[in-house]
N, C-alpha and C positions, 0 to 999 in steps of 0.2 A: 387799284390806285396807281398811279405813273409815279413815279420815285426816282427821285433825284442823287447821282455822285455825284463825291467831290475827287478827284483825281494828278496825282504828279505829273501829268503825260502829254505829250504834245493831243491835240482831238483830230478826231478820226475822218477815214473817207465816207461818203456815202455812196451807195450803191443804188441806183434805179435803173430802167430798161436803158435811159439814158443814162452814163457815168459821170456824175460830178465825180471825179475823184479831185478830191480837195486836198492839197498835200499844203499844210501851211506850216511855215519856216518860223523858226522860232526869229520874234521881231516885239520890238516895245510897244509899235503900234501898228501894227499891220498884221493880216492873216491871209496866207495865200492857199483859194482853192483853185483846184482843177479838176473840169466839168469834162465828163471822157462817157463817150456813148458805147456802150458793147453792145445795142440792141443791135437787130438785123435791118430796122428800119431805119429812115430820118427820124430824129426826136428835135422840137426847137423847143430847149428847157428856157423858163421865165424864172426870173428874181423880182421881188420888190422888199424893199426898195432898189432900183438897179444899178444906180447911179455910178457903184464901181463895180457893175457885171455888163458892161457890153450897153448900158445904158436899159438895162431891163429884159431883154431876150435877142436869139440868136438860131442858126439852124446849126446842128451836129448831123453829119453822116456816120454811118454806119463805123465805129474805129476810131473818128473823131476827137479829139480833146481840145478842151480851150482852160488857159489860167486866166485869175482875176485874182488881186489883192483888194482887201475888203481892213477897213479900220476898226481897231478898237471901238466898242460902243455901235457896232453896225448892229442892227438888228432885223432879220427879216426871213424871207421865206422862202423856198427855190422849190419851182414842180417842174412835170417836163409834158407839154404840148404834143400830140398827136394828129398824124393826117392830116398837118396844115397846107393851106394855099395860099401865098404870098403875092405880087405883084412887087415890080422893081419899088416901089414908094415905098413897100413894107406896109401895106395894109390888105386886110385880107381873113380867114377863117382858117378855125382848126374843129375838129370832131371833139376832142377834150380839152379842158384847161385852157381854154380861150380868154384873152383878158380885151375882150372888145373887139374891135377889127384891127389892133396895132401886133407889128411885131415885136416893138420894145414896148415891155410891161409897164405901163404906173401905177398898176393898182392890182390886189389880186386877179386870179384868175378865174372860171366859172365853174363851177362842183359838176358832176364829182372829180375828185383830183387827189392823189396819194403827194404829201405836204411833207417836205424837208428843214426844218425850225430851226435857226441857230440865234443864238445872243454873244456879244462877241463882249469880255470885260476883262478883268483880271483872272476871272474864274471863266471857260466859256460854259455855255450849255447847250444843248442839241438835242434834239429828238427827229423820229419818223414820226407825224401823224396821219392816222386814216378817219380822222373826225368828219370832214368833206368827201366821204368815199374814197372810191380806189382806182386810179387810171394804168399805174406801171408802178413794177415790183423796183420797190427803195431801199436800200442801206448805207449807212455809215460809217466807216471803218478806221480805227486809228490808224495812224503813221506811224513812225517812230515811238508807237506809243511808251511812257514808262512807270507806270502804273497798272491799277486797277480801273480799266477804261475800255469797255467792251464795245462788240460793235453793237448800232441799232439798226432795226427796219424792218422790212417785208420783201424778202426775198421771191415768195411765190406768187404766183401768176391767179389771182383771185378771180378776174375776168374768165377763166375757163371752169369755174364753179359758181357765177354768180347768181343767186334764183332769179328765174326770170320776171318775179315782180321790183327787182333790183336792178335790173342789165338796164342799159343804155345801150340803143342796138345804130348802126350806122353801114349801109351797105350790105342788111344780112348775117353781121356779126357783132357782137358783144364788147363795144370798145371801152366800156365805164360799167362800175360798181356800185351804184348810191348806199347811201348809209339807210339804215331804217328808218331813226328819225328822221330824216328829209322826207324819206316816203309816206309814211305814214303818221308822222308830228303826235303821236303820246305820249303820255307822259313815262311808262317803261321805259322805250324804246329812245326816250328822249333826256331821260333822269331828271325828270322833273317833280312839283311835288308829292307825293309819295314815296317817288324811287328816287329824290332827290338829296341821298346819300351813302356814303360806301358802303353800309349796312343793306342797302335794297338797292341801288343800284350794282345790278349785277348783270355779265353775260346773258344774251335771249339767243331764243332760237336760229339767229343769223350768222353771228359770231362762229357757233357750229356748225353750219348746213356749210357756209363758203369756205371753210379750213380746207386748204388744198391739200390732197396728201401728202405725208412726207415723214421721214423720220423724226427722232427724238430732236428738240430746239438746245444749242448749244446755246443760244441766250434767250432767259423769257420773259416775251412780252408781255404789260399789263393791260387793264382796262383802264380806260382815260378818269380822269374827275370827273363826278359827277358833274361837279361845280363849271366845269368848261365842255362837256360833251357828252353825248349820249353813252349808256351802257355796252352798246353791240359796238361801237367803235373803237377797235383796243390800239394803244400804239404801244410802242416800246420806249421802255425806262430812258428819262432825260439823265446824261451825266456830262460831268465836268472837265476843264484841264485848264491847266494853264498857259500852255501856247498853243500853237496850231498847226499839224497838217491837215488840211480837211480833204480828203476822199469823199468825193459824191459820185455815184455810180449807178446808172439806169439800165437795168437787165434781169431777166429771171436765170437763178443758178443756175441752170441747166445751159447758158450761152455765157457764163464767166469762168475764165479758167481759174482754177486755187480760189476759187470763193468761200464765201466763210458759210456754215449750213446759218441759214437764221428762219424761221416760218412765224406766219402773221396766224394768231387766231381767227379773223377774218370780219365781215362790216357787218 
């Protein structure tokens, strides 16, 4: 089950191939992230609602970073776009996470896609989901934290374990991770009736096959709600704070310096 803190602590950055790193200032009404790319590639991460991110999407090079402050009561989603192709008007195509043919997002983007969730209020909340599959390794890591406020996400790089009745292939290579429910829509697989609760919805064969290897998890992650998603898609525990630096960060460990160890059970 996903499990929610409640925490004294400014909330955290996240971490994906692309780096939101979210560093938000403590403010009455406002939370400032900053979105910092440590992949090796271009990444153009999307938000909806965008409105105070760049108006929805953006391209980050390789080292990259952009800030945006984001209002109390914002609520919304941030993933990060791969192998896109733009034209000067901003419209155009990407391999993953495509929200149409626009550069700036209005609306979700297209599955599979590793989801960065925040709710911004007196309390904020956050999580990594992999309910939509997995495109780029995500986490979130506090600032300033001062509390009990750990980091979330999925550090490892799922796309180079992903079975291949899972992969999403583009040029030869493995650029997306579907969920099982997406694939195969049952009710296991999807926690539906039957497995439609935390007694029987549980981990399936997928969760285990795509675990990338790695050492022991300094923080660990759950299986989602039944109630909101299928069993084989675990994200990590939603938690709290009360103001904000938000670190968003797009990269697998192995290309962030001083990163935090975090591994994803897998889709």
């Amino acid at each position: 089950m996903e499990m929610e803190k409640r925490a004294s602590l400014p909330l955290l950055p996240l971490l994906l191939c692309f780096l939101l790193s979210g560093a938000a200032r403590r403010a009455e009404s406002a939370r400032v992230f900053t979105i910092i790319n440590q992949c090796k590639a271009v990444i153009w991460p999307a938000v909806a609602p965008g409105e105070s991110f760049g108006g929805g999407g953006f391209a980050l090079r390789p080292g990259q970073s952009m800030m945006f402050t984001a209002p109390v009561g914002w609520s919304g989603r941030i993933w990060g776009r791969t192998d896109c192709n733009f034209d000067a008007g901003g419209n155009g195509s990407c391999a993953t996470g495509s929200c149409g043919s626009a550069l700036k997002c209005g609306s979700s983007g297209a599955t599979p896609a590793s989801l960065a969730e925040f709710t911004l209020a007196s309390v904020d909340y956050y999580d990594v989901s992999l309910v939509d599959g997995f495109n780029l390794p995500m986490v979130i890591t506090p600032v300033n934290r001062q509390g009990n406020c750990s980091a979330a996400g999925c550090d490892g790089d799922l796309r180079l374990s992903c079975p291949s009745e899972l992969a999403v292939k583009a040029n030869g290579r493995t650029v997306a991770c579907r969920s099982a429910c997406d694939v195969f829509d049952t009710d296991q697989y999807c926690c539906r009736g039957l497995f439609g609760n935390p007694a029987t919805c549980q981990p399936t064969f997928y969760p285990r096959s795509s675990r990338p290897p790695a050492p022991p998890p300094t923080a660990t992650p759950t299986t989602i709600p039944p109630a909101s998603s299928p069993a084989q898609t675990p994200t990590t525990s939603s938690h709290s704070a009360p103001t904000v630096l938000l670190n968003l960060v797009l990269a697998p460990t192995s290309e962030i310096a001083n990163a935090p160890s975090l591994h994803c059970q897998g889709i």
